[in-house]
N, C-alpha and C positions, 0 to 999 in steps of 0.2 A: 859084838865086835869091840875088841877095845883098842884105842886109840895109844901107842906111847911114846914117849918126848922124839927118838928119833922121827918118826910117821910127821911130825911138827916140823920139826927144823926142817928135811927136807923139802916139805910143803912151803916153809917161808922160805927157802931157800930159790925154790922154783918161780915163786910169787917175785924173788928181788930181783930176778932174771932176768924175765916179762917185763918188768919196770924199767931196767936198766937198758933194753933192749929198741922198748916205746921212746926212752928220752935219749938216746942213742938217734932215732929215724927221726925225731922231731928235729935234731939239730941238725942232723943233714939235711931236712927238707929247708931249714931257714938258710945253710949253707947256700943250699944250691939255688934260693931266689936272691941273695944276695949276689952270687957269682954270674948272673944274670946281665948280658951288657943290654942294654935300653934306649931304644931311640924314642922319641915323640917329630912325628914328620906335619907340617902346616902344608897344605895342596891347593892349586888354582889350579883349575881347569875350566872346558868351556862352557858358554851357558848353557846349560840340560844335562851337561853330562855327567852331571853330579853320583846318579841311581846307577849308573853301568862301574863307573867306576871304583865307586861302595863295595860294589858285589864280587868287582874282581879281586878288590884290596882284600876283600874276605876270605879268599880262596886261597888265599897266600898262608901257611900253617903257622909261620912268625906274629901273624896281626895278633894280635890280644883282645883290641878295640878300634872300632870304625866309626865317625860319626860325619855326618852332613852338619854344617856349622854354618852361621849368619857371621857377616862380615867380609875383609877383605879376602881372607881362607875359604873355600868350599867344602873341603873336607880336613876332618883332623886324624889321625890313625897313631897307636902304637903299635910298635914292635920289641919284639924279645928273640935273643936267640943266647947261645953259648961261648960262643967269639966276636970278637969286635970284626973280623977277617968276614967270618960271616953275616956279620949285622949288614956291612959293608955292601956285600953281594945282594943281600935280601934287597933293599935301600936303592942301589944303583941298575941293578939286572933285573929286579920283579917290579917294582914299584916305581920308577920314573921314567921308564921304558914303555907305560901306560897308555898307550892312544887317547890325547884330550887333554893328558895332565901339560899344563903347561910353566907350573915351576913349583919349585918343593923348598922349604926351611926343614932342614932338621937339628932338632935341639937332640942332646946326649946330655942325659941329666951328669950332675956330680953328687959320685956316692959319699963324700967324706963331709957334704953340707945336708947329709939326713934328710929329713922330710918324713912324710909318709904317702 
């Protein structure tokens, strides 16, 4: 079988495609966690209720991360969704509406002071 120059070029051809394709979807994946609005909520609730409340915040598809925490907070939780309109909803209708929770802080990071 012999191989000649065109059989090549279209093969690199194909190959710069594939590439330009992957770094194509890569940028939209970093897009679209940048476009990401973000809350971080601090939770008091009553004593014991700590385990029930965990497991509901869990159930909520917005949470990211739940944890049981020491101090004046009992629970700490992230959320993520695609509109602030939303985050909003998730925030005040699923999660503070909680039986036990009895006050919520929520921090909304700022994207223009970076971090990671």
């Amino acid at each position: 079988m012999e191989i000649c120059q065109k059989d090549i070029i279209v093969n690199v051809m194909i190959h710069r495609v594939d590439v330009d394709v992957m770094r194509d979807q890569n940028i939209e994946e970093e897009v679209s966690e940048v476009d990401m609005e973000i809350a971080y909520i601090l939770i008091q609730c009553d004593l014991g209720s700590e385990e029930s409340i965990i497991k509901e915040i869990m159930s909520i598809p917005e949470t990211k991360e739940v944890r049981g925490t020491y101090g004046i907070y009992d629970v700490f939780c992230k959320v993520e969704s695609d509109s602030k309109e939303s985050l909003d909803d998730v925030i005040t209708n699923k999660i503070r509406k909680i039986p036990k929770i009895c006050s919520t802080i929520t921090l909304h990071y700022i994207p223009s002071q970076g971090g990671k």
